[in-house]
N, C-alpha and C positions, 0 to 999 in steps of 0.2 A: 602777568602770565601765572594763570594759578598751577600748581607744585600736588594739591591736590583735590580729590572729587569726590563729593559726597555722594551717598542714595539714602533713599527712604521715608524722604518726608512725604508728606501726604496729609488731608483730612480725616479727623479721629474727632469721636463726641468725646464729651469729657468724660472722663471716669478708666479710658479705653488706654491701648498701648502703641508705643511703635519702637520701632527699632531701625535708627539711624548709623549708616558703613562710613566711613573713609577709607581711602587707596589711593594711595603716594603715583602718580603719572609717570614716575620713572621707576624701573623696578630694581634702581641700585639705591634707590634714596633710603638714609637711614637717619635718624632723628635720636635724642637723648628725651626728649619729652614732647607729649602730644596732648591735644587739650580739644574741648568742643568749649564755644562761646557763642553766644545768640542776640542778633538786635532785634529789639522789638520794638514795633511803630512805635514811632514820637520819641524813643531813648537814644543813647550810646548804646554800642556792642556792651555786652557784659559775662562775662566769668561763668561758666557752668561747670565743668569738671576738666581734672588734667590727670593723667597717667605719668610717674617716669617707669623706664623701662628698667632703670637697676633697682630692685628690688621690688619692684611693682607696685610702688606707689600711689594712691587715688588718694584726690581731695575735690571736694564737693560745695557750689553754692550752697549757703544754709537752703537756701529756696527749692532746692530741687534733692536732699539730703533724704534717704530713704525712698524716694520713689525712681530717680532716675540711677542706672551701672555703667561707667563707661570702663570696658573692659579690652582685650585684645580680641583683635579682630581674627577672621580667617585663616590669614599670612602673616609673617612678619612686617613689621612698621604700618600693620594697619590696628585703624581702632572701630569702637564699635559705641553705642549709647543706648542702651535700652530703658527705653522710659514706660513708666508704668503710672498710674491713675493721674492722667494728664488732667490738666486743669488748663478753663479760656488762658489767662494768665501767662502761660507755656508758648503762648502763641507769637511766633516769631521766624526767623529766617537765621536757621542754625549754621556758623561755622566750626571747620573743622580747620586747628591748627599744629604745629610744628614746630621746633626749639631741636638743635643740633650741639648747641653749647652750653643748657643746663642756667641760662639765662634766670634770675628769679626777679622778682616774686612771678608765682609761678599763673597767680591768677590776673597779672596785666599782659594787656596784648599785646603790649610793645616788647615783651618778650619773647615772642614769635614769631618768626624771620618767614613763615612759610603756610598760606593759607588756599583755602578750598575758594568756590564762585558763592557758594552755602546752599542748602535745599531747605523750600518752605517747609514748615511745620502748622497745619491751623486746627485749634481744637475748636468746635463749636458746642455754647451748651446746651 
């Protein structure tokens, strides 16, 4: 049962942007840290970015370091990913996840007890 629900993926040429939402399906759900990770055909899920919420925290795949922000979202305990001069490369089916107990390291998934269904992302060059 996914906890939460992405939007915003879609097709983008390269070079182009998009901006990916999550929102917790319950609206009392509160999290200590939130993260987006991505599999991309043929790999594992892998590590993109994670927020913690004391102190506001971000850290970053080298890979995606200066192009993509994953920031707060709209509401409380949501996040947001805004990606900028996408690359084929990018191309993947993004999750969005959840940590309530500050679980680290903060870039494995197995420290995330709570995740999205993920929305595609496809850049084409």
């Amino acid at each position: 049962q996914a906890h939460l629900v992405e939007t915003g993926g879609g097709l983008v040429q390269a070079g182009g942007s998009l901006r990916l939402s999550c929102v917790p399906t319950e609206r009392s759900f509160s999290s200590f840290q939130m993260a987006w990770f991505r599999r991309i055909p043929g790999k594992e899920r892998e590590f993109v970015a994670t927020i913690k919420w004391w102190g506001n925290v971000t850290n970053y795949a080298d890979s995606v370091k200066g192009r993509f922000t994953i920031s707060e979202g709209d509401a409380k305990n949501t996040i947001a990913l805004q990606m900028h001069n996408l690359k084929p490369e990018d191309t993947a089916v993004y999750y969005c996840a959840a940590d309530r107990i500050g679980y680290t390291p903060f870039d494995s998934e197995h420290s995330y007890a709570y995740w999205g269904q993920g929305t595609q992302v496809t850049v084409s060059s």
